[in-house]
DOTOR-19066 format. One record per residue (C-alpha): x, y, z; residue in one letter. Coordinates in nm, 4 decimals. Layout:
<sites>
X, Y, Z, a
...
</sites>
This chain:
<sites>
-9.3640, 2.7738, -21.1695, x
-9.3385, 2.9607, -21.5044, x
-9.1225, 3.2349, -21.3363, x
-8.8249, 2.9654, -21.1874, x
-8.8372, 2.7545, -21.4888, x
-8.8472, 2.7449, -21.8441, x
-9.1717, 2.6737, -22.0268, x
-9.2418, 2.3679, -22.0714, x
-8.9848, 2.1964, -21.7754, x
-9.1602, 1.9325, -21.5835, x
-9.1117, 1.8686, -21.2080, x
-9.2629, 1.6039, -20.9918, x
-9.1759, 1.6332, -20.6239, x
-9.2466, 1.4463, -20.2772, x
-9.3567, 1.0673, -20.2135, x
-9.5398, 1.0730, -20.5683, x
-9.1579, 1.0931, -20.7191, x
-9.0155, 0.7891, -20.4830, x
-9.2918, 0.5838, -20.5894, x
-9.2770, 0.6602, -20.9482, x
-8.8761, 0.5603, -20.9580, x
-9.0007, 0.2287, -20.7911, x
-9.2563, 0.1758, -20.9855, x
-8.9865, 0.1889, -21.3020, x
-8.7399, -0.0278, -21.1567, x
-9.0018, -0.2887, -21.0667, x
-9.1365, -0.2663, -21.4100, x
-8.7465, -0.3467, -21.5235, x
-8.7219, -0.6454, -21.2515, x
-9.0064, -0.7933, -21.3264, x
-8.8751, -0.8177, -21.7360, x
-8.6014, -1.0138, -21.6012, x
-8.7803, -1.1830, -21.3151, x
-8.9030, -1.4353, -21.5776, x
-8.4954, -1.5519, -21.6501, x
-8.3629, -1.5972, -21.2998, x
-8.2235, -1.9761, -21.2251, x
-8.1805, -2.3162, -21.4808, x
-8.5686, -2.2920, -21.5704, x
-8.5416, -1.9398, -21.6670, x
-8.7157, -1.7872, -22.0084, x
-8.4870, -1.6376, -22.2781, x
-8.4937, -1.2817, -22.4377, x
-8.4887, -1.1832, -22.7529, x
-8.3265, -0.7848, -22.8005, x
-8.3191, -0.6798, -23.1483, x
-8.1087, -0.3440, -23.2208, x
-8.1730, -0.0287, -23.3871, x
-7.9694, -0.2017, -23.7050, x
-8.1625, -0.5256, -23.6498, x
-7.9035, -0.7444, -23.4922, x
-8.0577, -1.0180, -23.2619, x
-7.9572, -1.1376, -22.9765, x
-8.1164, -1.4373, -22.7811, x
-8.0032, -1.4729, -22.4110, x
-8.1298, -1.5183, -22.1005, x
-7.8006, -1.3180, -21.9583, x
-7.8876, -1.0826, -21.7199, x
-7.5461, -0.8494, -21.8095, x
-7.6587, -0.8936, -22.1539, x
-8.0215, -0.7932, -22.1847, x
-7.9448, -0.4906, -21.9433, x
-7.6652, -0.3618, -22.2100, x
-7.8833, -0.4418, -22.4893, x
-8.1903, -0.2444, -22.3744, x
-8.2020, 0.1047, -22.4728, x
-8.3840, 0.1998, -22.1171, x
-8.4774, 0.5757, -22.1081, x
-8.6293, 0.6571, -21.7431, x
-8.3400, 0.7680, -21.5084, x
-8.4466, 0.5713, -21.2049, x
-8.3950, 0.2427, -21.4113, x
-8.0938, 0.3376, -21.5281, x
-7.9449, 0.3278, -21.2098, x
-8.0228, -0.0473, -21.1475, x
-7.8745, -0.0977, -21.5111, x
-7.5846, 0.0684, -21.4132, x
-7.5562, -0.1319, -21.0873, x
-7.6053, -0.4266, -21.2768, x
-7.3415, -0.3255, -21.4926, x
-7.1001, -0.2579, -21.2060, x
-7.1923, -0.6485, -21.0473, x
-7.0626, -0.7854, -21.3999, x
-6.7156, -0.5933, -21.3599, x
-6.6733, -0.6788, -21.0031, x
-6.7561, -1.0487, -20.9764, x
-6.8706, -1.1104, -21.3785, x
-7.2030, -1.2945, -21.2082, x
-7.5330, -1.2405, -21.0254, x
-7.6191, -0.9504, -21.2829, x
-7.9834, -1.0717, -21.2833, x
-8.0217, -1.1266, -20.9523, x
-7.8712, -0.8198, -20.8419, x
-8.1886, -0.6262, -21.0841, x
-8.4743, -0.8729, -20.9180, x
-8.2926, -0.8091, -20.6019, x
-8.3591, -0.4597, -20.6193, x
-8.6941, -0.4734, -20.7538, x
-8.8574, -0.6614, -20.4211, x
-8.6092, -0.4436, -20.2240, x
-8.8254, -0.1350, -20.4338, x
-9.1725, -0.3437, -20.3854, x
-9.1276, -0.3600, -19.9783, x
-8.9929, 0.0215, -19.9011, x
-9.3506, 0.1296, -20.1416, x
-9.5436, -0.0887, -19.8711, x
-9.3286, 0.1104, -19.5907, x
-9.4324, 0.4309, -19.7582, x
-9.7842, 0.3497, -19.7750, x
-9.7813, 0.3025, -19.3525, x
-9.5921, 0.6817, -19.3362, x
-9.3123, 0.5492, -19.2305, x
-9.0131, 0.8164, -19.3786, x
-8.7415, 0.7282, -19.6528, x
-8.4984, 0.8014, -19.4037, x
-8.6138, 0.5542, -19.1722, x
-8.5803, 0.2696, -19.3939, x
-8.2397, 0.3779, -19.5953, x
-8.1018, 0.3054, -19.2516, x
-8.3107, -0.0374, -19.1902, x
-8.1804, -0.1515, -19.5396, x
-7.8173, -0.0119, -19.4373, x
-7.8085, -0.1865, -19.0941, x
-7.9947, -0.5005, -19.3002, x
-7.6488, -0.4852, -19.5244, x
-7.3963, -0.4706, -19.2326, x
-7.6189, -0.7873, -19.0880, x
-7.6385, -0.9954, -19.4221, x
-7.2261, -0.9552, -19.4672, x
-7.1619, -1.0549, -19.0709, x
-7.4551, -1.3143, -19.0723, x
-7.3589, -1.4952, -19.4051, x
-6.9903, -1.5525, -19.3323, x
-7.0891, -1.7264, -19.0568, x
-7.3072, -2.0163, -19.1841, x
-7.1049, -2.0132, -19.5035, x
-6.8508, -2.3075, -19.5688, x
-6.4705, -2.2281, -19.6606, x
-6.3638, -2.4593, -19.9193, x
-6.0144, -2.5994, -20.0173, x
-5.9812, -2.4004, -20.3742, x
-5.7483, -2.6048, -20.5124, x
-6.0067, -2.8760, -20.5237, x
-6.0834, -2.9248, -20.8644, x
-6.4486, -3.1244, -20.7855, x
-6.5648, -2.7523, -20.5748, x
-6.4819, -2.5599, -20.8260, x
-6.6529, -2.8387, -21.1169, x
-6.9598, -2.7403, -20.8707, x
-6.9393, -2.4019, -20.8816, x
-6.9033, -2.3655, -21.2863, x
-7.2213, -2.5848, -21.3082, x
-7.4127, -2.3922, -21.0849, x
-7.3062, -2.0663, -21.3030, x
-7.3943, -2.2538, -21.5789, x
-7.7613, -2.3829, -21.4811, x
-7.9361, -2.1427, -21.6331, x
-7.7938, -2.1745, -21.9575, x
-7.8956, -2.4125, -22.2452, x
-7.6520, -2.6535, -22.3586, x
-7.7504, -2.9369, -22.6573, x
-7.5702, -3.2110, -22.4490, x
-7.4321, -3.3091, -22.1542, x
-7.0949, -3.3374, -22.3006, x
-7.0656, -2.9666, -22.4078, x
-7.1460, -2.8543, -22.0692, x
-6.8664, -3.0589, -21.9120, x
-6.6407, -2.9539, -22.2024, x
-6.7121, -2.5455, -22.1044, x
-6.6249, -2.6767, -21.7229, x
-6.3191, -2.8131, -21.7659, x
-6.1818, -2.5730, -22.0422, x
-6.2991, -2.2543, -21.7850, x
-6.1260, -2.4490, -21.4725, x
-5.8205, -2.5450, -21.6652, x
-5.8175, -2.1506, -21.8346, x
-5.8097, -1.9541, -21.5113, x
-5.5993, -2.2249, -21.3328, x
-5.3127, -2.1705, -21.6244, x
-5.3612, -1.8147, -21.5668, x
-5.3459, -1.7461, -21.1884, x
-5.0348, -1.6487, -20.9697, x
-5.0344, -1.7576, -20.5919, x
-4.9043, -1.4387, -20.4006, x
-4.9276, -1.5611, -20.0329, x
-5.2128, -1.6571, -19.9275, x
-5.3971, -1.5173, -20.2279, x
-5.3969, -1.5253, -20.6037, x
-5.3547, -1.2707, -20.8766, x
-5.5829, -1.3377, -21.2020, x
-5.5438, -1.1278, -21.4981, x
-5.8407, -1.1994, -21.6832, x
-5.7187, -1.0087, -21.9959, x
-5.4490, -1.3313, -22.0126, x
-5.7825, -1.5617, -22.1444, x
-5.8641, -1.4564, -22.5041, x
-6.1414, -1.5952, -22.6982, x
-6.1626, -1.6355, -23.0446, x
-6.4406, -1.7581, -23.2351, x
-6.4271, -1.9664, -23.5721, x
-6.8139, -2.0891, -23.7002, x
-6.8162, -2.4181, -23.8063, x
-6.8374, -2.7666, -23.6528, x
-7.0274, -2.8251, -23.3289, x
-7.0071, -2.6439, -22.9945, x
-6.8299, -2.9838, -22.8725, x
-6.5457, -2.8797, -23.0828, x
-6.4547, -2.6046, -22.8803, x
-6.0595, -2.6244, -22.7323, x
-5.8642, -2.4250, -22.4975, x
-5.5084, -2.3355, -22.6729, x
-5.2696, -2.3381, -22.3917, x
-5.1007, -2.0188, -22.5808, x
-5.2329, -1.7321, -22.7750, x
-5.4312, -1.7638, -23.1113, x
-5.4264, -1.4751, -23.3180, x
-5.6917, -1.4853, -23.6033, x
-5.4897, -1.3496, -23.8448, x
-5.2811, -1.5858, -24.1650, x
-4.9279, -1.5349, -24.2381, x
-4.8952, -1.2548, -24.5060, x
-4.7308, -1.3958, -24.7733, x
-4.7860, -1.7606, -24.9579, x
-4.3891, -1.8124, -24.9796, x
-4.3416, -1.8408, -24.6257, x
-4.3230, -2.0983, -24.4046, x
-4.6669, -2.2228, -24.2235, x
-4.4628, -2.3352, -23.9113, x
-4.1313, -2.2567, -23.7160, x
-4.0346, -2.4161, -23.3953, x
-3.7953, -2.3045, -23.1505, x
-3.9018, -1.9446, -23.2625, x
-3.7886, -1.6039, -23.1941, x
-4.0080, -1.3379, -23.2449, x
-3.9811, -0.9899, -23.2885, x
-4.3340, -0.7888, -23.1973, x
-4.3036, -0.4228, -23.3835, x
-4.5220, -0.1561, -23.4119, x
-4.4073, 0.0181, -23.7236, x
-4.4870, -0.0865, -24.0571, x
-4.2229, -0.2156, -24.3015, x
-4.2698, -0.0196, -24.5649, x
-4.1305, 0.3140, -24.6870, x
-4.3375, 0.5753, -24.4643, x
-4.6120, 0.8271, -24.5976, x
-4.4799, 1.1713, -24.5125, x
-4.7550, 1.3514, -24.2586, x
-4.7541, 1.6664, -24.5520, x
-4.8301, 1.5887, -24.9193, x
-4.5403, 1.5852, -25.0859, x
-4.5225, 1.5892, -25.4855, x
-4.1751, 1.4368, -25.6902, x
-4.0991, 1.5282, -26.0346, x
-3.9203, 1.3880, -26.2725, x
-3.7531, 1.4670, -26.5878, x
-3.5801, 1.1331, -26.6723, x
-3.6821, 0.7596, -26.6341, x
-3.3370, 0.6614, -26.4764, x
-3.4253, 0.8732, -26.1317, x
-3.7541, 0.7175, -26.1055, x
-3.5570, 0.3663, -26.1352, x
-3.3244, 0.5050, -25.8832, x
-3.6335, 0.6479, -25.6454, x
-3.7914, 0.2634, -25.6972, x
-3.4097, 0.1249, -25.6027, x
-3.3885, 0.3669, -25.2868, x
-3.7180, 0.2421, -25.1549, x
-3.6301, -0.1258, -25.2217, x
-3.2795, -0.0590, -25.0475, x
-3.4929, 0.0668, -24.7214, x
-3.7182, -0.1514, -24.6616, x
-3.4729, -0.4479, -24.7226, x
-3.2286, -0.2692, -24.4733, x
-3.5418, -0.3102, -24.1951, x
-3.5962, -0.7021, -24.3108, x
-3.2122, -0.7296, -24.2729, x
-3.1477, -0.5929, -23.9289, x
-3.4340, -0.7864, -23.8014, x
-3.3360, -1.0710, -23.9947, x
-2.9353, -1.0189, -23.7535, x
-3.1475, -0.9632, -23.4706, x
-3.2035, -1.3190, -23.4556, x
-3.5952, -1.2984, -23.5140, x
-3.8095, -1.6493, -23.6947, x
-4.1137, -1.4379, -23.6764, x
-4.2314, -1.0794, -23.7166, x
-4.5422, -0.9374, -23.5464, x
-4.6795, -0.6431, -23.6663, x
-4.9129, -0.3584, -23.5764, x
-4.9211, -0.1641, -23.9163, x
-4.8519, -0.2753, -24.2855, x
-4.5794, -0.4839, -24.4271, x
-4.5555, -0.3967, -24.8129, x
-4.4769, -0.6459, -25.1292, x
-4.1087, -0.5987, -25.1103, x
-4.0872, -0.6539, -24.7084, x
-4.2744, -0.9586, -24.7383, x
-4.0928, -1.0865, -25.0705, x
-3.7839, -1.0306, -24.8836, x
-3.8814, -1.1882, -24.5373, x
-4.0332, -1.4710, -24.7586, x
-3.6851, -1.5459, -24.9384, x
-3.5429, -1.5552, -24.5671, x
-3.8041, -1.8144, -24.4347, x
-3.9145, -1.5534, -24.2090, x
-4.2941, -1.5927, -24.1057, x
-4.4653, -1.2606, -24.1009, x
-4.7829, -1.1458, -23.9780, x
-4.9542, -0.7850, -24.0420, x
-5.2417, -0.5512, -23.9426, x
-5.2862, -0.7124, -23.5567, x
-5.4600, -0.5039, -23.3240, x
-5.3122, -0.3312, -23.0666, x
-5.4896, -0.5196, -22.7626, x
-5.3588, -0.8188, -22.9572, x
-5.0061, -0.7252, -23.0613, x
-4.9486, -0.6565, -22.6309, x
-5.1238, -0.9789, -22.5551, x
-4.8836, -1.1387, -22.8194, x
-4.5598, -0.9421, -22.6548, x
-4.6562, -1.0666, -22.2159, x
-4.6807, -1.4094, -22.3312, x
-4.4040, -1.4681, -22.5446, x
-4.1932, -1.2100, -22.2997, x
-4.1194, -0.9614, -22.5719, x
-4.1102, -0.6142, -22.5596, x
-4.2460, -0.4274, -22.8918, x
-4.0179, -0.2731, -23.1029, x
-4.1358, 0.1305, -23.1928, x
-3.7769, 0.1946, -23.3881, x
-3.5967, -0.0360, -23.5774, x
-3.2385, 0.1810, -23.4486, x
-3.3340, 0.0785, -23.0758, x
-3.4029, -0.2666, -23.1276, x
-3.1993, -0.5166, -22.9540, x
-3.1593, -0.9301, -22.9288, x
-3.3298, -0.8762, -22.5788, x
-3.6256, -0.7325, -22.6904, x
-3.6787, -1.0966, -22.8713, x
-4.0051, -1.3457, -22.7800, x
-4.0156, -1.6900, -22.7650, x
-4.2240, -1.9582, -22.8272, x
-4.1791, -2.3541, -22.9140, x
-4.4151, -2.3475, -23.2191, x
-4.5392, -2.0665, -23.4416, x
-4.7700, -2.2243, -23.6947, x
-5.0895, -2.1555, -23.9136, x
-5.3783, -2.3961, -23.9172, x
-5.7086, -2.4482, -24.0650, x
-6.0103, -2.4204, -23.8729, x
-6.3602, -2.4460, -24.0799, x
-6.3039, -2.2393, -24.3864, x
-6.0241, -2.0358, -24.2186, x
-5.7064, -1.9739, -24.0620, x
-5.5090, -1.8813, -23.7489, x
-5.2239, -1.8242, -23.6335, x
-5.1470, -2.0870, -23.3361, x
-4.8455, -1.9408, -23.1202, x
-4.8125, -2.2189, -22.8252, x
-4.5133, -2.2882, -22.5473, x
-4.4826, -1.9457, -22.5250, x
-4.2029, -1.8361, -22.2803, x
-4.4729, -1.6705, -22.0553, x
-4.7243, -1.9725, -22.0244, x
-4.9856, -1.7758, -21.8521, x
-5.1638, -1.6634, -22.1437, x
-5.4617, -1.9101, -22.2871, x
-5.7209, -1.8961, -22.5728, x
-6.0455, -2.0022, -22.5775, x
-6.1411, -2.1134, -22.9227, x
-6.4916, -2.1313, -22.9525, x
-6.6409, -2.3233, -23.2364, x
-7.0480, -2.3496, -23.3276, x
-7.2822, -2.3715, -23.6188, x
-7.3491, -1.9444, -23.5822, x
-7.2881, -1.6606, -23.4519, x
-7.5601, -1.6394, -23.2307, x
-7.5159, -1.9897, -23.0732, x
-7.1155, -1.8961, -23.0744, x
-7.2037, -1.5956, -22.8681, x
-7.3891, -1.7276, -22.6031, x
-7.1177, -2.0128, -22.5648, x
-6.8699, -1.7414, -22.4964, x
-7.1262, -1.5275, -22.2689, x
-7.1270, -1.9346, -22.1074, x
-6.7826, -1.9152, -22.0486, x
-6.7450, -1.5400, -21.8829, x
-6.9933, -1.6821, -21.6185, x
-6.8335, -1.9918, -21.5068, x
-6.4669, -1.8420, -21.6055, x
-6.6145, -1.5798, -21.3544, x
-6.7602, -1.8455, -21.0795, x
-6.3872, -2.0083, -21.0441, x
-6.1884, -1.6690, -21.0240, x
-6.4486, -1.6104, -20.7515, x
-6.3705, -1.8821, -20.5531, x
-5.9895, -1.8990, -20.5886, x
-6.0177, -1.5539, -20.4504, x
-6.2009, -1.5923, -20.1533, x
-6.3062, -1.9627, -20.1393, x
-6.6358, -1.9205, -19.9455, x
-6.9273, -2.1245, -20.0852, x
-7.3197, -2.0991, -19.9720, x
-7.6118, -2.3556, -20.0946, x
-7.7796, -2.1974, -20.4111, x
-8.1387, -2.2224, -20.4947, x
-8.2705, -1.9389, -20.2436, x
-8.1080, -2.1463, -19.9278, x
-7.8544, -1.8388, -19.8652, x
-8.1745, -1.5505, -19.8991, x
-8.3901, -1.8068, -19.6905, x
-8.1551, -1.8407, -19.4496, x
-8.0425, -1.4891, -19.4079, x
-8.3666, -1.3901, -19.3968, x
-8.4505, -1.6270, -19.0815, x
-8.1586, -1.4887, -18.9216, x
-8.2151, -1.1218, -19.0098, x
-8.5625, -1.1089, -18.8643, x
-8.3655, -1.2609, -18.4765, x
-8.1758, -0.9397, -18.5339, x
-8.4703, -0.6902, -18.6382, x
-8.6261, -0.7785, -18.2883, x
-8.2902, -0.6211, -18.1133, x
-8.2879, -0.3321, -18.3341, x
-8.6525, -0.2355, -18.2557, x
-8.8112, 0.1059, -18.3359, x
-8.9581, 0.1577, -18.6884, x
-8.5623, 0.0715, -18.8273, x
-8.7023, -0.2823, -18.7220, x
-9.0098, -0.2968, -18.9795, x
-8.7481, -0.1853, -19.2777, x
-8.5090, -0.4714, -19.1716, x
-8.7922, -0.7670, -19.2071, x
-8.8661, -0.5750, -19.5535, x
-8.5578, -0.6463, -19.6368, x
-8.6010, -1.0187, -19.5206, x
-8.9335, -1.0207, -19.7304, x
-8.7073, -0.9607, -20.0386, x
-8.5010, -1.1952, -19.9718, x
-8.7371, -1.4887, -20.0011, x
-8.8739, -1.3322, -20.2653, x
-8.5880, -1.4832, -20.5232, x
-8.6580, -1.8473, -20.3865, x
-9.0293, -1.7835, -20.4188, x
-8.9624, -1.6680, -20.8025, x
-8.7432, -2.0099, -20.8438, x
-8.9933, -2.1865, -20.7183, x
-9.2150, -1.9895, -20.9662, x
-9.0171, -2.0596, -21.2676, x
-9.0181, -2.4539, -21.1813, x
-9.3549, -2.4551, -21.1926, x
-9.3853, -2.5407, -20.7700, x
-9.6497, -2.3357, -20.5522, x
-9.5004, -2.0202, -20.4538, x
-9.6416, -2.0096, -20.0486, x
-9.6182, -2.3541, -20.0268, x
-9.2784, -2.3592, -20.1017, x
-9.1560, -2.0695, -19.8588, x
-9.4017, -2.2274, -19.5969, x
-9.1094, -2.5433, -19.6428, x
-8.8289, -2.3494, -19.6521, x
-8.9222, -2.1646, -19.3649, x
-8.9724, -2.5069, -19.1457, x
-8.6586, -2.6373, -19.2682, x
-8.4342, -2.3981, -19.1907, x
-8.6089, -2.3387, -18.8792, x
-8.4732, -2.6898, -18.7803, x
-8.1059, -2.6229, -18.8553, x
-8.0898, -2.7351, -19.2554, x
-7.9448, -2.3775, -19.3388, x
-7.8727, -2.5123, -19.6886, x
-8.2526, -2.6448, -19.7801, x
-8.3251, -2.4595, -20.1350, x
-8.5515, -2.4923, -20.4196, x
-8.4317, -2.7634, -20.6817, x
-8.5749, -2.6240, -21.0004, x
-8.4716, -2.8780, -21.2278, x
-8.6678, -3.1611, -21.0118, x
-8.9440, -2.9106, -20.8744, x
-8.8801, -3.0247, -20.5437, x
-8.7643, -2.8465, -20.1990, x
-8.4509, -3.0378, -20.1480, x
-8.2524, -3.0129, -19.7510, x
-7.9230, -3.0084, -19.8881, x
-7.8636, -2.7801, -20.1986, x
-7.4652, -2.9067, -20.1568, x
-7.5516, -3.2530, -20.1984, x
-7.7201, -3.2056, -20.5772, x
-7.4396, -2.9555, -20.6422, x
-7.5870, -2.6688, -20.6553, x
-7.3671, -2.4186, -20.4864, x
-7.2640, -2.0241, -20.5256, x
-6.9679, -1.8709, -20.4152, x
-7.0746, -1.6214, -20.1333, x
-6.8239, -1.3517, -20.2864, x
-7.1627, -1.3133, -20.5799, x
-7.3794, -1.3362, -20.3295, x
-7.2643, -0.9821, -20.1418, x
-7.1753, -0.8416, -20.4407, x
-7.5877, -0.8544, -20.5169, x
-7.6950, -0.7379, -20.1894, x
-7.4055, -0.4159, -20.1903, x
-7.5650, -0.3756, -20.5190, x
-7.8923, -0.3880, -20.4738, x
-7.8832, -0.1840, -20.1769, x
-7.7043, 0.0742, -20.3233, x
-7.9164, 0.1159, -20.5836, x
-8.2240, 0.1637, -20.4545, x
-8.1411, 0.3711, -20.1107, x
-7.9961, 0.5684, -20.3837, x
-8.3765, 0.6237, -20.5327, x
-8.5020, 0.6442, -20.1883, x
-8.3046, 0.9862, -20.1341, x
-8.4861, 1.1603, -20.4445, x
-8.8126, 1.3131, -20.3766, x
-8.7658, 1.6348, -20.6676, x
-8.7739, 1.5600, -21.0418, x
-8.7063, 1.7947, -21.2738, x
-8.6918, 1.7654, -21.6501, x
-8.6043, 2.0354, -21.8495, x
-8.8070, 2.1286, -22.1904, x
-8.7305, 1.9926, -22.4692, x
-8.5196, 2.1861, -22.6915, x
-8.7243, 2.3659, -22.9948, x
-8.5600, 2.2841, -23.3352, x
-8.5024, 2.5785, -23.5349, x
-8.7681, 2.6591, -23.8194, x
-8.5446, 2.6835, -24.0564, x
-8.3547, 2.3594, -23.9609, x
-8.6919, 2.1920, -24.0413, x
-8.7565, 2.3173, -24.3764, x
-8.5066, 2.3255, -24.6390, x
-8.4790, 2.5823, -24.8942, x
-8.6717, 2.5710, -25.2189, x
</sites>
């Protein structure tokens, strides 16, 4: 060993290493096992520079979590990779993988090779996404009431003070990515980056509003300019008016106090020439990326020119698509075309600060969330709130295929997966009703977190579905087995649903293939690095 490796490296090889990689990523599952579904437990992360965050968001608690062992860090990253596809199912996709982990260690104990049941989980896949299009409904997704469903159902497992704040986050998310999407054919183009949200503390989570514009959180620059303009054009630049800082040092002299007058006079005359061709350009409003300095913004103030300075870049190309501008990099190539529009342009008050509120913008399609709440904290999770069911309606407009939640979809895969093992045969058979096992394993950990008898509960579910109900699921919030998850509303688009199982499989055939780990030493810090000088 000491003649192919360093001193010190460590290497673990054979079934020992599978079953240590499962071991970690059941270790992680069963830390967020505890906040699957409405009954779910918060967490509590705090960071290295003691920032807290409270959330039972699966996305959110992986992110946070400084995990170290490489085998969990591949279900973090395929968590990670569920939130950017589908933005939902994050936890479920990391228990998912867990009992997926739990029954190929029981395979492994019987001898049977990794192989063997990579290809039983692989042919289990290829079943699931045939299998669960089939018993899934198709849905109208222009009905507003399926797609009221299918926010709550995102939003179950979050905590909400009333009633009324949980039908205000439906409706704002439903009306957001409805104001957003284009219908191209048969399907529809959502550009998420059109929503923006912007968060003011103060007041109650109840006053949160949807903007049907863009809200930049910036005040107008100056106090002698105008706090509204209608019928506004607006000019979106990128430079900054103000005389420009050479990239070199440069050092003036002077020997007389007229040429520093005349220097002062030069300036003054260039930056008013910028404020004056904008000003012929036609433009109410100027947009900018960099700095505006006193003498721009006297200037555009004596005009009645609103300005605003210092806005990000993200924002400033936000600000350009939805008022149909194009941003202006020199002032010698600007045009009358390159002009925005928008009906109002004005700055308002919210709490103890201001925004800018630019609404009837010429390219409707941009919205802004404004989230209001007593702190940051509670503000964050209302906006982590609105990614998920934001997330659940894009989901459905897309492909508008809706399954019973609370472990019917699992349940009833899992019936029909086991009819199919008994074709495949062979020991490829065994890994497929593994994979069935894992599947009831998430309504068996609902059932857990509602307080109901685990067996008893999949015992039901089993019968059930056995006699056609292919929606009976676990409803948590009454601890009861219900027949029809649809009728109480509780429903999840199936696009989430194979987004967890690709996931989830992925993941862990992914740990099934390594049987070598090797870590090299640590390296030695030099001596001299360790003790300074006297």
């Amino acid at each position: 060993m000491s003649v192919l490796f360093k001193e010190g490296t460590q290497r673990e090889s054979g079934i020992e290493t599978i079953k240590s990689n499962i071991l970690a990523v059941r270790t992680l599952a069963e830390m967020l096992k505890t906040s699957l579904g409405p009954r779910g437990m918060d967490k509590m992360l705090i960071s290295g520079t003691s920032d807290v965050t409270v959330t039972n968001d699966g996305v959110t608690i992986v992110k946070e979590m400084d995990v170290q062992h490489p085998a969990a860090k591949i279900i973090v990253e395929a968590a990670k990779a569920q939130d950017t596809q589908v933005g939902d199912g994050t936890t479920s996709a990391v228990v998912l993988s867990g009992f997926l982990a739990e029954q190929a260690e029981k395979l492994l104990d019987q001898k049977i090779h990794p192989v063997t049941i990579i290809d039983g989980y692989k042919k289990a896949l290829e079943f699931s996404l045939e299998l669960g299009k089939k018993f899934a409904l198709k849905v109208n997704p222009n009905d507003r009431k399926v797609l009221s469903q299918i926010a709550y159902t995102a939003l179950s497992s979050k905590f909400f003070s009333s009633s009324t704040t949980l039908n205000k986050i439906i409706n704002i998310s439903i009306d957001a990515v409805l104001s957003v999407a284009e219908k191209v054919g048969d399907q529809y183009v959502i550009d998420m980056s059109n929503i923006k949200f912007v968060k003011k503390r103060g007041e109650s989570a109840d006053e949160t509003e949807l903007v049907k514009g863009f809200v930049l959180d910036k005040e107008v620059a100056h106090e002698g300019m105008p706090r509204r303009v209608e019928k506004a054009k607006i000019a979106v630049i990128d430079f900054g008016l103000e005389v420009e800082k050479p990239e070199i040092s440069a050092k003036m002299s002077f020997t007389d106090p007229e040429q520093i007058r005349e220097a002062l006079e030069e300036q003054t005359k260039y930056v008013k020439s910028l404020v004056d061709t904008l000003e012929k350009l036609g433009a109410k409003v100027i947009i900018g990326q960099k700095g505006m300095d006193d003498i721009a913004l006297y200037f555009l103030a004596k005009k009645g020119i609103i300005a605003v300075k210092n806005v990000s870049r993200s924002d400033l190309e936000k600000v350009a698509k939805a008022v149909g501008a194009k941003i202006i990099s020199s002032i010698k190539d600007a045009s009358p075309d390159d002009l925005g529009y928008a009906e109002i342009i004005e700055e308002r008050k919210i709490g103890n600060s201001k925004a800018i509120f630019i609404e009837g913008a010429k390219d409707a399609k941009a919205v802004t969330v404004l989230v209001r709440g007593s702190s940051e904290i509670v503000m964050d999770e209302i906006e982590r709130s609105f990614q998920d069911s934001i997330n659940a309606v894009k989901n459905v407009l897309n492909y508008p295929y809706i399954v019973g939640g609370g472990g019917a979809y699992e349940v009833e895969l899992a019936m029909r997966l086991r009819e199919e093992a008994k074709k495949v045969g062979g020991k490829e058979q065994l890994a497929i009703e593994a994979f069935a096992d894992a599947l009831e394993e998430i309504a068996t950990t609902l059932a857990g977190t509602a307080g109901i008898d685990e067996i008893e509960t999949i015992v039901q579910l089993r019968n059930l579905h056995a006699k056609g109900y292919k929606f009976a699921g676990v409803n948590v919030e009454s601890g009861k087995i219900e027949e029809d998850m649809m009728k109480i509303n509780v429903i999840d688009p199936l696009v989430v649903k194979e987004s967890i199982l690709k996931s989830s499989v992925e993941a862990v055939t992914a740990l099934l293939k390594i049987d070598d780990f090797i870590a090299a030493a640590p390296m030695k810090q030099n001596p001299q690095q360790q003790q300074p000088y006297g």
